[in-house]
C-alpha positions in Angstrom: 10.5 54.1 -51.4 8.8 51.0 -52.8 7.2 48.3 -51.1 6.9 43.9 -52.8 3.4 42.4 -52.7 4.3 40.5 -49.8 5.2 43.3 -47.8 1.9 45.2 -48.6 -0.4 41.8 -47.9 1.1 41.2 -44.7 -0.9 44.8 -43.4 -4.0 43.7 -45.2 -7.3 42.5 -42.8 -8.2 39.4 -43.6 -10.7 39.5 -46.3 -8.6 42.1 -48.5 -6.6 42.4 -51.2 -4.5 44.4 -53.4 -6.5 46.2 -56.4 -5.8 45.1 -60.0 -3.2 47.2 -60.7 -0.7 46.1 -58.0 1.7 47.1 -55.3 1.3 50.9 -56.2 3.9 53.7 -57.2 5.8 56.0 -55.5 4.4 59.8 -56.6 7.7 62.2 -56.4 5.8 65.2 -56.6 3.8 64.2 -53.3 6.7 62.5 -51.7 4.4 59.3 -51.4 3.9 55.5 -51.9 0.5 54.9 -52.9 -1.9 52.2 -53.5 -5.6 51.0 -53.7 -6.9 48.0 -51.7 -9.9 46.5 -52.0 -11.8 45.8 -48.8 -14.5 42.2 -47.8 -17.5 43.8 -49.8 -15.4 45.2 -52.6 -14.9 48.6 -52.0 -11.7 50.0 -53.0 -9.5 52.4 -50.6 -6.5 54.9 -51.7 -3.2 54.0 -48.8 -0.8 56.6 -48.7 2.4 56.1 -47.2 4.2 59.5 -47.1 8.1 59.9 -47.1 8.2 61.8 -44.0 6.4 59.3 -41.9 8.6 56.4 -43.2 12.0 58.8 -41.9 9.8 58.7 -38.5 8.6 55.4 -38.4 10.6 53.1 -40.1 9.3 51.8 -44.4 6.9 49.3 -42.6 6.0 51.5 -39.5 4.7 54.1 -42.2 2.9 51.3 -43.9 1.1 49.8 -40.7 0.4 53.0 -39.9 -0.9 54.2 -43.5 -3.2 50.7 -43.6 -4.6 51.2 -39.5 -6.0 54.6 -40.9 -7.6 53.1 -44.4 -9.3 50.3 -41.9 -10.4 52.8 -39.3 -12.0 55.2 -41.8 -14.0 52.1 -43.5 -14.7 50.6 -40.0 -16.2 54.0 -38.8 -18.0 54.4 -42.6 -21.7 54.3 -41.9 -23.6 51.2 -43.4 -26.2 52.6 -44.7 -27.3 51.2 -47.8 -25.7 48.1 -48.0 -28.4 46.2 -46.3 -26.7 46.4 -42.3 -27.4 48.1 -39.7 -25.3 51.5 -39.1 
């Protein structure tokens, strides 16, 4: 399973981007796609997309679903420290 740039920037919130090193590679021992993303304030995020939710979802299903819980967890990250309210 493997995933082109476009495909992974069309799931990104505005504001982010792909890391340096790419789209990502798939890990056979772990039976996942994975990549790093870079949030609005430059903080970098691991997305796994695993084999067995792309047989339930669909290859883009898995990745929606992969980047909605990378977004989530850095939405519901307190903010402490960087100067905001949290």
């Amino acid at each position: 399973m493997s995933y082109v740039d476009e495909e992974l920037n069309s799931f990104l919130p505005t504001g982010w981007r792909l890391a340096d090193e790419g789209r990502g590679t798939w890990d056979e021992t772990r039976r996942a796609y994975r990549f790093r993303v870079v949030d609005n304030v430059d903080f970098d995020w691991p997305v796994t997309v695993t084999a067995a939710e792309a047989g339930e979802n669909g290859r883009l299903g898995a990745l929606e679903r992969a980047m909605d819980r990378v977004v989530r967890d850095r939405l519901g990250r307190p903010t402490r420290g960087l100067g905001l309210a949290g």
